[in-house]
ChimeraX commands (.cxc) that place a marker at each C-alpha (Angstrom):
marker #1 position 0.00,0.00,0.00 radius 0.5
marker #1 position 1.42,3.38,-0.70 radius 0.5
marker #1 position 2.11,5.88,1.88 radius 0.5
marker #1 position -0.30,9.00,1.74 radius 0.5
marker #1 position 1.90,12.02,1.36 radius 0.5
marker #1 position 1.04,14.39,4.32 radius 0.5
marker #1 position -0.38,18.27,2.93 radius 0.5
marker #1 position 1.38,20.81,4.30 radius 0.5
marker #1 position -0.40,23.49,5.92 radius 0.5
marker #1 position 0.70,27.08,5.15 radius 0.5
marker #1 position 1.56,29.61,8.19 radius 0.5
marker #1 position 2.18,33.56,8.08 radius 0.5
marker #1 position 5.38,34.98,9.20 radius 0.5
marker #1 position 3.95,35.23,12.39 radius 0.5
marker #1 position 1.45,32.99,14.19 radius 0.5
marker #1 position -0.05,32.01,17.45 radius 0.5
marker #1 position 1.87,28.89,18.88 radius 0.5
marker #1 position 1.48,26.97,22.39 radius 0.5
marker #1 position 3.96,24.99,24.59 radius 0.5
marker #1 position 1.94,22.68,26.34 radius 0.5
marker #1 position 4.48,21.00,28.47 radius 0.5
marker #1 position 5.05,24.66,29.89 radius 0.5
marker #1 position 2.06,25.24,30.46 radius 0.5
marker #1 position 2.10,27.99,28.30 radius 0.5
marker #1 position -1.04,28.56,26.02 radius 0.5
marker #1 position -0.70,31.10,23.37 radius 0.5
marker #1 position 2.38,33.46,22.21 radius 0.5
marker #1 position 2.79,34.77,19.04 radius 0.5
marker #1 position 5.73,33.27,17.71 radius 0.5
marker #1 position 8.08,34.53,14.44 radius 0.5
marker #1 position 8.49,31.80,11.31 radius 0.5
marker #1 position 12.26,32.41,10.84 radius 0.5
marker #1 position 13.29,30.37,7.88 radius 0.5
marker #1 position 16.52,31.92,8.43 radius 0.5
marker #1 position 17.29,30.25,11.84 radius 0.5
marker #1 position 18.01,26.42,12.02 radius 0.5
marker #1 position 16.57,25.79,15.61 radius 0.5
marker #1 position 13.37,27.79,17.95 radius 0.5
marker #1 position 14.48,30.30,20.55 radius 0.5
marker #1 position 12.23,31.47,23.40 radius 0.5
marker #1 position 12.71,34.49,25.59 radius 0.5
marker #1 position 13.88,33.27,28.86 radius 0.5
marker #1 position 15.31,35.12,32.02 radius 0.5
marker #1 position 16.50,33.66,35.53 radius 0.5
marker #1 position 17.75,30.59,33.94 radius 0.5
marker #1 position 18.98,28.39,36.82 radius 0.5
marker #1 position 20.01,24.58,36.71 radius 0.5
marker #1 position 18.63,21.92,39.43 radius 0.5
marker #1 position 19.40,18.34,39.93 radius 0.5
marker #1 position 15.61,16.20,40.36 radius 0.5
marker #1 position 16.15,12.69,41.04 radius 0.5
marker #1 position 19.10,12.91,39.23 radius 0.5
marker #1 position 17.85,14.65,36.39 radius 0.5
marker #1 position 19.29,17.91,35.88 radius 0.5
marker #1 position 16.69,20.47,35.01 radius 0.5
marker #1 position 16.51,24.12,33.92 radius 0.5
marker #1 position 14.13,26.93,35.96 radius 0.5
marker #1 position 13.48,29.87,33.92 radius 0.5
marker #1 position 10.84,32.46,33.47 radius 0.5
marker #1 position 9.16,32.94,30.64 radius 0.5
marker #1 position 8.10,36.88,29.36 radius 0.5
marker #1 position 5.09,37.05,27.07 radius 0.5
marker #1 position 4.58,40.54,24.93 radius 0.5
marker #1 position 1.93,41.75,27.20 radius 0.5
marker #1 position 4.21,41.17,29.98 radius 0.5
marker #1 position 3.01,38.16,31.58 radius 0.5
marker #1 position 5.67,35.66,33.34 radius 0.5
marker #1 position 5.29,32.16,33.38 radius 0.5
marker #1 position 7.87,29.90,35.56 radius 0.5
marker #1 position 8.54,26.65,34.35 radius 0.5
marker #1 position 11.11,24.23,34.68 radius 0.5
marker #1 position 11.76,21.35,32.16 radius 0.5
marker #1 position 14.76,18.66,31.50 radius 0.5
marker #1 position 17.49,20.05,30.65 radius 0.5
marker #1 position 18.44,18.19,27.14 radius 0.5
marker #1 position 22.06,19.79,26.65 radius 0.5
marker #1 position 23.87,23.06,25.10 radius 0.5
marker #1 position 24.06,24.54,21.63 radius 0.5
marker #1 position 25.89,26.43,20.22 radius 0.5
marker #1 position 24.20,29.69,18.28 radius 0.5
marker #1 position 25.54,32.02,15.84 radius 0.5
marker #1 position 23.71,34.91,15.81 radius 0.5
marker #1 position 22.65,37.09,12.45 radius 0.5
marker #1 position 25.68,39.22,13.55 radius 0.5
marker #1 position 28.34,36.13,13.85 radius 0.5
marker #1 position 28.12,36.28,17.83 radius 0.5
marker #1 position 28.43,32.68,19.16 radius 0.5
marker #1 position 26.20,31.68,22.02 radius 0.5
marker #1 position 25.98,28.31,24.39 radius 0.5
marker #1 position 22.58,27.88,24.97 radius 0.5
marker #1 position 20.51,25.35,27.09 radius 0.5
marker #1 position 17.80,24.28,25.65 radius 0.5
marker #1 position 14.80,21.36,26.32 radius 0.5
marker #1 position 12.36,19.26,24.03 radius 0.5
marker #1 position 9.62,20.18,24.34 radius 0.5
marker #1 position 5.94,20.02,22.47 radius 0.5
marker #1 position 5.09,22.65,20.05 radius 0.5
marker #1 position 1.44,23.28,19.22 radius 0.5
marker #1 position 0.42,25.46,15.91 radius 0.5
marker #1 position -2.29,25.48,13.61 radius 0.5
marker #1 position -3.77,22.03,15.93 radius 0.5
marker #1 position -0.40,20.32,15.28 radius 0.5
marker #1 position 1.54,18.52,18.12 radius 0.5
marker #1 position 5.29,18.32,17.24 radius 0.5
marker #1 position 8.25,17.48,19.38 radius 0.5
marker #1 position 11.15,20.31,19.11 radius 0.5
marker #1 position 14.29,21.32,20.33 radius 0.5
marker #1 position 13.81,24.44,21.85 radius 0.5
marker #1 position 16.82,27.09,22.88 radius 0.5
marker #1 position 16.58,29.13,25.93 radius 0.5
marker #1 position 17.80,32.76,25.34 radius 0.5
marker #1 position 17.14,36.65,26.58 radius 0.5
marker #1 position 15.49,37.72,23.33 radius 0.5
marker #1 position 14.86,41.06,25.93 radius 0.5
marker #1 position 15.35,43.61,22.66 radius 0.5
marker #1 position 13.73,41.39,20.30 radius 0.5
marker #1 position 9.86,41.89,18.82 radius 0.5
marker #1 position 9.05,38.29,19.57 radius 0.5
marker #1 position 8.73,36.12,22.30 radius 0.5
marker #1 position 9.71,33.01,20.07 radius 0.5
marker #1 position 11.13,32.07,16.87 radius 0.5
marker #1 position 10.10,29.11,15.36 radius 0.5
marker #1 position 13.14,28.23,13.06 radius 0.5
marker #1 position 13.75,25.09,9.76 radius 0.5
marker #1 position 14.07,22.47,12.19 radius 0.5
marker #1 position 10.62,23.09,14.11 radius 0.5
marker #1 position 8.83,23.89,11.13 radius 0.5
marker #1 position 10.16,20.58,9.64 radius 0.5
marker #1 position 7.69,18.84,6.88 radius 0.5
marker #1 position 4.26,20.34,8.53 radius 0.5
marker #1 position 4.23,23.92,7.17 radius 0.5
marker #1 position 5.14,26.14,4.95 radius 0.5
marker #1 position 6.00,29.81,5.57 radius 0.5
marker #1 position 4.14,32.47,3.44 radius 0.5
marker #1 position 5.94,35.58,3.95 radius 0.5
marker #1 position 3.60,38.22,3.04 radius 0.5
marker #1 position 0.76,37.52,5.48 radius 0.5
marker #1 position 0.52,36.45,8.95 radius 0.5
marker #1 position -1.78,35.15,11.90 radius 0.5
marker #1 position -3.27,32.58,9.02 radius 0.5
marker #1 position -4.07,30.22,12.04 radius 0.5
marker #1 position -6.11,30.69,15.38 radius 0.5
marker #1 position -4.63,30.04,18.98 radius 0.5
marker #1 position -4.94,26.18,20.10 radius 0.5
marker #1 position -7.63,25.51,16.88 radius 0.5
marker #1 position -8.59,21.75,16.74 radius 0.5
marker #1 position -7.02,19.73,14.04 radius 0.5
marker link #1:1,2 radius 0.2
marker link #1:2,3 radius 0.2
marker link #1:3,4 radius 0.2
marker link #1:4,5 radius 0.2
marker link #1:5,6 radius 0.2
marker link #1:6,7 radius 0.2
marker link #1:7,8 radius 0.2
marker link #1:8,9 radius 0.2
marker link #1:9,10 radius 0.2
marker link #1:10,11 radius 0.2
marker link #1:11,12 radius 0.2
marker link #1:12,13 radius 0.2
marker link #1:13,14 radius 0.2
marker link #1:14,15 radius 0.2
marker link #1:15,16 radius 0.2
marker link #1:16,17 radius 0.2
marker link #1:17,18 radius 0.2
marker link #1:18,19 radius 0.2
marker link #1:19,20 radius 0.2
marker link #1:20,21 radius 0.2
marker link #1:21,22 radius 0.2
marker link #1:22,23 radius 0.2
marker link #1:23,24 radius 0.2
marker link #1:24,25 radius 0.2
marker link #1:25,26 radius 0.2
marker link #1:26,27 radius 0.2
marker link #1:27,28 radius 0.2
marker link #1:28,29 radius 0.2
marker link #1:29,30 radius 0.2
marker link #1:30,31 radius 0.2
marker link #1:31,32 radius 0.2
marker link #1:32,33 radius 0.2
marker link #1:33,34 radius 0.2
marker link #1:34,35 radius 0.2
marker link #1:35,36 radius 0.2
marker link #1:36,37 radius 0.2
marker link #1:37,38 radius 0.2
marker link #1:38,39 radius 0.2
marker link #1:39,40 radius 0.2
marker link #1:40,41 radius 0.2
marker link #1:41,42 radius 0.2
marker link #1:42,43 radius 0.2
marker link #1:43,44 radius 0.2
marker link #1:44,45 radius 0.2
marker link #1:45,46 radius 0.2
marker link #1:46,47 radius 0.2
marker link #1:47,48 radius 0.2
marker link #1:48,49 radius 0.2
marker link #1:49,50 radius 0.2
marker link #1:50,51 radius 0.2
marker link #1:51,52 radius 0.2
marker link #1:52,53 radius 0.2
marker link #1:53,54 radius 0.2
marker link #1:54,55 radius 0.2
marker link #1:55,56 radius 0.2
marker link #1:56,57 radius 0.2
marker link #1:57,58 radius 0.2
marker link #1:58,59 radius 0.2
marker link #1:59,60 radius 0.2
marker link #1:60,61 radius 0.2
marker link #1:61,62 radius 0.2
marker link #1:62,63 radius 0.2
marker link #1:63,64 radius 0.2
marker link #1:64,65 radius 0.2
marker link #1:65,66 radius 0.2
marker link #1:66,67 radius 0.2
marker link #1:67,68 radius 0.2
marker link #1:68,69 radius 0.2
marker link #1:69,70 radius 0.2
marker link #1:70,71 radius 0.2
marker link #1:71,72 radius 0.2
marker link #1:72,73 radius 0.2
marker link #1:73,74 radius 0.2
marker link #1:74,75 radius 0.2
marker link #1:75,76 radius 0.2
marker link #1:76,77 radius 0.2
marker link #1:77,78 radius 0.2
marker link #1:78,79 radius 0.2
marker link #1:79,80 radius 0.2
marker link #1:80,81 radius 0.2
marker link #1:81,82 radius 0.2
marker link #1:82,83 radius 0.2
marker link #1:83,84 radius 0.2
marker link #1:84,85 radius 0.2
marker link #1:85,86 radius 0.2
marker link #1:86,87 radius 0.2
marker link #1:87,88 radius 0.2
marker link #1:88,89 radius 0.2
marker link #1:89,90 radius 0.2
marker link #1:90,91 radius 0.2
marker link #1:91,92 radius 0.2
marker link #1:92,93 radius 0.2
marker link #1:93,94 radius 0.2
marker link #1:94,95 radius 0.2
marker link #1:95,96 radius 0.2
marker link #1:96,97 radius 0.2
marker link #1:97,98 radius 0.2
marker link #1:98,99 radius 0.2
marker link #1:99,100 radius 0.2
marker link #1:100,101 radius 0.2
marker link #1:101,102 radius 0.2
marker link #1:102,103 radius 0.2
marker link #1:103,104 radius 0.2
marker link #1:104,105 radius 0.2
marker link #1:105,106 radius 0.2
marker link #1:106,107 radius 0.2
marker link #1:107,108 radius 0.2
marker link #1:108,109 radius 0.2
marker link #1:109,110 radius 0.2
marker link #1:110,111 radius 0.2
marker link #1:111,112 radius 0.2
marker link #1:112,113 radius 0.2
marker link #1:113,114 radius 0.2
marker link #1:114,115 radius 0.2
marker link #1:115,116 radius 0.2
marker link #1:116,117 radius 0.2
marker link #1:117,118 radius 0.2
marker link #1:118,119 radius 0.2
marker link #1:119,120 radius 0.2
marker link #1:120,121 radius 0.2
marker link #1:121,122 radius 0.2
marker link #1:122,123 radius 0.2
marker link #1:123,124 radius 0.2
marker link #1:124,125 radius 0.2
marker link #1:125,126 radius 0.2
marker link #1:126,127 radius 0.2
marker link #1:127,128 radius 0.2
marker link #1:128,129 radius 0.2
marker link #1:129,130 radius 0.2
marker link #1:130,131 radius 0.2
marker link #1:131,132 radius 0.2
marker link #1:132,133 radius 0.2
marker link #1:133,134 radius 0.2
marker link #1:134,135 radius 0.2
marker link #1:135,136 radius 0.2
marker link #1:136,137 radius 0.2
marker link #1:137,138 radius 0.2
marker link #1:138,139 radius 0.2
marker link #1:139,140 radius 0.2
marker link #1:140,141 radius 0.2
marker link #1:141,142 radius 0.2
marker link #1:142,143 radius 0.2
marker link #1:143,144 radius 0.2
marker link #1:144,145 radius 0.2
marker link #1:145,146 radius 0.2
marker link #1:146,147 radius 0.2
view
């Protein structure tokens, strides 16, 4: 039997995305086709040892200035050259991603995006096969919409 081929869904530049595992149910997020990995804006990032898992605390600053602390497994360090060639070690966690009523496990990067317009960037590697990026529109998809 031949395998169904999947249709992508398209996305705007910018969209609504959720991180259930943190608890965290809508920011709007940037489609950067330009970065490899996603990036959220996180401050206070301290490590903890649970059970002899070694976590990461960190808060979590939404646009309308909400703060969310969460804590997940810490998965490792990368490292992250910036758009002006600074390199960064970042933690970062997996972690679910939610857009458009798609589940998908990502990598996710912790980072002070303080300056930055967006809360999260949502880079090649989370956007994977499931969508495609239309550059000239955004919001195409509504917050936590069923599949």
């Amino acid at each position: 039997m031949a395998q169904q081929k999947r249709q992508k869904r398209v996305v705007g530049w910018k969209e609504h995305a959720a991180l259930p595992d943190l608890k965290v149910k809508d920011v709007i997020a940037k489609m950067d086709t330009g970065a490899n990995l996603a990036s959220i804006d996180a401050s206070e990032i301290k490590y903890s040892t649970k059970g002899g898992v070694k976590h990461v605390n960190f808060k979590i600053m939404k646009r309308n200035n909400t703060v969310r602390k969460t804590s997940a497994p810490l998965a490792g360090f990368k490292r992250i050259k910036s758009s002006n060639g600074d390199v960064e070690r970042r933690p970062y966690i997996k972690t679910t991603l939610l857009v458009d009523g798609i589940s998908k496990k990502i990598e996710l990067t912790l980072t002070d995006r303080g300056p930055m317009d967006y809360t999260m960037l949502i880079g090649r590697k989370a956007l994977g096969r499931r969508w495609v990026v239309n550059p000239s529109v955004s919001f195409l998809t509504k917050p936590n919409r069923d599949k």
